[in-house]
C-alpha positions, 0 to 999 in steps of 0.5 A: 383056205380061200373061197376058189374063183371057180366056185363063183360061176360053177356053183356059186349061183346055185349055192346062193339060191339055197343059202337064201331060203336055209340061212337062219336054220344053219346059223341056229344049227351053227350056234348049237353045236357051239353052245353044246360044246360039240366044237367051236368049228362047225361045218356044213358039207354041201353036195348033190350026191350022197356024202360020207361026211357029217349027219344029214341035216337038209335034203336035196329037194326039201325047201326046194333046195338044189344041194344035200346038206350035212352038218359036222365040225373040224374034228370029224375032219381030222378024224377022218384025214381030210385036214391033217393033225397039227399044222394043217388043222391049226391053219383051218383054225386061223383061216376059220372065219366068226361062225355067228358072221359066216357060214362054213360050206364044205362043197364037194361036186365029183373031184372038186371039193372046196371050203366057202365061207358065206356071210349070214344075212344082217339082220332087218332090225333098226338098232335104236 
């Protein structure tokens, strides 16, 4: 689980665009579903058509925003097959980068579906 070289040129542009204007409401968003206990791996499917994974949680256009973004976590994954039970689940875990440093992005364009872990913005203020 790495983020793809293809993401970089295809999707990273458009990704990065977004990610800047919605980077606090998915960390506070992350944070939540940590702190209610719902999972300790959140994710955010990502794709400009509709998706079957996740609940909604920013449209495609709403902040002028260029993807849908959904939020779910590694459970609704292996639920649903896309990770497999067991050592597959147990490799995401590993691979699963501090959710209050980065931002799990599941993309998903036609065939192509990737994770992509987007480090959040530091923050501005001067630590005294």
């Amino acid at each position: 689980m790495h983020n793809d070289p293809e993401l970089d040129g295809k999707y990273l542009g458009t990704i990065t665009q977004d990610f800047a204007k919605i980077a606090d409401n998915l960390k506070e968003a992350s944070y939540a579903v940590r702190r209610k206990g719902f999972s300790d791996f959140p994710i955010f499917p990502i794709s400009k058509m509709g998706m079957p994974v996740g609940q909604v949680f920013l449209k495609m256009g709403e902040l002028d925003l260029q993807w849908n973004y959904n939020i779910t976590f590694l459970e609704e994954f292996v639920q649903r097959g896309l990770i497999e039970k067991g050592e597959k689940e147990e490799g995401f875990k590993k691979s699963y980068k501090n959710p209050d440093e980065f931002c799990c992005l599941f993309v998903m364009d036609g065939a192509f579906t990737n994770f992509v872990f987007i480090p959040y913005p530091e923050d501005d203020k001067a630590v005294l």
